[in-house]
Every structure is written in C-alpha cells, then in structure tokens.
C-alpha positions as CSV (number, residue, x, y, z in Angstrom):
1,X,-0.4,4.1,27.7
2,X,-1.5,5.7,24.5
3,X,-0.9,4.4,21.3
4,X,1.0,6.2,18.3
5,X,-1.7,6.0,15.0
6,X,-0.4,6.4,12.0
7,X,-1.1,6.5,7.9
8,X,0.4,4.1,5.9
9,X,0.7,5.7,2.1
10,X,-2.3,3.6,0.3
11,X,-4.5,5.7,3.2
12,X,-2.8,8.7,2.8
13,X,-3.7,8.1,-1.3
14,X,-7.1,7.3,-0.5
15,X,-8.0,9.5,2.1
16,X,-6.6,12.7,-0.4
17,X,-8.4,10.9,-3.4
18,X,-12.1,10.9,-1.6
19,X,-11.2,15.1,0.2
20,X,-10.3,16.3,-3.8
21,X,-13.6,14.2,-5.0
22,X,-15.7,16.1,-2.8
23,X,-14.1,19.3,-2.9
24,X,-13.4,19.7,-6.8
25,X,-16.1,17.0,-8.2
26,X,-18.6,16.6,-6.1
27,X,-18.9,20.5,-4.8
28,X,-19.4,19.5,-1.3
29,X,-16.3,21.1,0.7
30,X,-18.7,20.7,4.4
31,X,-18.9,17.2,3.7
32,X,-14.8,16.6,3.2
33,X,-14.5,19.2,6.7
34,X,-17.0,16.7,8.5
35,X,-14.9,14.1,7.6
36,X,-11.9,15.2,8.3
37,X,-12.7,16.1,11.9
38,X,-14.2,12.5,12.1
39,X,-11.3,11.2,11.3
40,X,-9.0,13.4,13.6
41,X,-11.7,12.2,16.4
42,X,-10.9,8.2,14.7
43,X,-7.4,9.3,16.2
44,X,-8.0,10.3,19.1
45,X,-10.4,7.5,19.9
46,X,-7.7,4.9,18.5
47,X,-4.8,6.2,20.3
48,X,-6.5,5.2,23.6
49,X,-8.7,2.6,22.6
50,X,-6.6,0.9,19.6
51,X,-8.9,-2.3,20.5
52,X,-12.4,-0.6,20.4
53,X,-13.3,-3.0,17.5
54,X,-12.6,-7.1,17.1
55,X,-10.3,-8.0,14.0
56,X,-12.9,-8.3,10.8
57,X,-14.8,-11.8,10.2
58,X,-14.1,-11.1,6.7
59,X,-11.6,-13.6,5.8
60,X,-9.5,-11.0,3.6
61,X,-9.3,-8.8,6.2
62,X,-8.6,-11.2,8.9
63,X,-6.2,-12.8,7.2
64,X,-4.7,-9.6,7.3
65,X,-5.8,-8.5,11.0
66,X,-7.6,-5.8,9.9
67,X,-10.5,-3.8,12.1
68,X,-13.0,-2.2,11.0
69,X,-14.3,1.3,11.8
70,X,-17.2,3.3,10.4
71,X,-16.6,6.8,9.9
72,X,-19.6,8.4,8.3
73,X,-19.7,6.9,4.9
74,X,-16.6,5.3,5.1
75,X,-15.0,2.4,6.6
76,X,-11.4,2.8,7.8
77,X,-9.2,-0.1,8.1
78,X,-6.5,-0.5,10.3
79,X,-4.2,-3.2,12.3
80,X,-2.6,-2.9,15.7
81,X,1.3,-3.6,15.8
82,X,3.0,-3.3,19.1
83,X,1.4,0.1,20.3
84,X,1.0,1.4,16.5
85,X,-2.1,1.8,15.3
86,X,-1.6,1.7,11.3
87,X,-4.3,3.2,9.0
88,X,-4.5,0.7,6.2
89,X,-7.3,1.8,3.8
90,X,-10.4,4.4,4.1
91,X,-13.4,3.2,1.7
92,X,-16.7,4.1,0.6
93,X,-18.7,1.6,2.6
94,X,-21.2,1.0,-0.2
95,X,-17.9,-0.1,-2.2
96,X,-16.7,-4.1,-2.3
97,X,-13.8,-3.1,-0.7
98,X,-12.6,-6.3,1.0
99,X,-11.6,-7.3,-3.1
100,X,-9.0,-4.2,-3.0
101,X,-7.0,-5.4,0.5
C-alpha cells in the first residue's frame, strides 16, 4: 500500500526559503528546477518505500524519529506516522542542522 507524504509548514518555509535564495540571490534558477524534481522523485520514492532509510543515530533526531535523506545538497528530514510520511525539515547538508530540530 502506498504511503500519503506530506509537508509539514517548517518544510514548506524552508524548502521556499532555499528555491527564492537560488532564484533571486544566488542567480541559479537550473539549480532550484534540479531540486525540485529531486524532491518530487523524494516523493515518489517515499510514498513506496517510506522505510528506505533507518531512523538517524543522531540523538536529536532520533529522539525525534527522524530519517535522513540526501537530496543533492540537502538533507531532508522526515518521520513515518501510521502510513504518513511527514517532511520535517530540508537543510543545507554542510549546515549543523541537527542544533535547529
């Protein structure tokens, strides 16, 4: 049975926040089109295989039951509910993001 994957609002906010920066700041549209078809792919891929990757080892994010998933430059987080798959957080992976969850 597929899963249902949805965004909660802080990825919704986060996910817009790195498409304006490179659109508007960083002049790179291709790159933000790239990664939005990476991330429509993430979907797909989730709504099958919500369990593709192990809750984190970082204790923040297991505490929380957050996976982890590399998308390009970014890591998405996101927790399995029932047969939801929730989009938590999308990060630069260079950034320290486990200190933001």
């Amino acid at each position: 049975m597929a899963s249902e994957v949805t965004f909660t609002n802080r990825f919704e906010l986060e996910y817009r926040a790195i498409l304006v920066y490179l659109v508007d700041l960083a002049d790179v549209p291709s790159a933000a089109g790239k990664l939005m078809d990476s991330i429509d792919n993430l979907i797909d891929l989730l709504s099958s295989t919500p369990e593709i990757k192990a809750i984190s080892k970082k204790p923040a994010l297991e505490a929380l039951g957050l996976r982890e998933y590399l998308v390009r430059s970014y890591v998405v987080l996101y927790r399995i509910e029932g047969s939801t798959v929730f989009l938590e957080h999308i990060f630069h992976s260079k950034q320290n993001y486990e200190a933001y969850v």
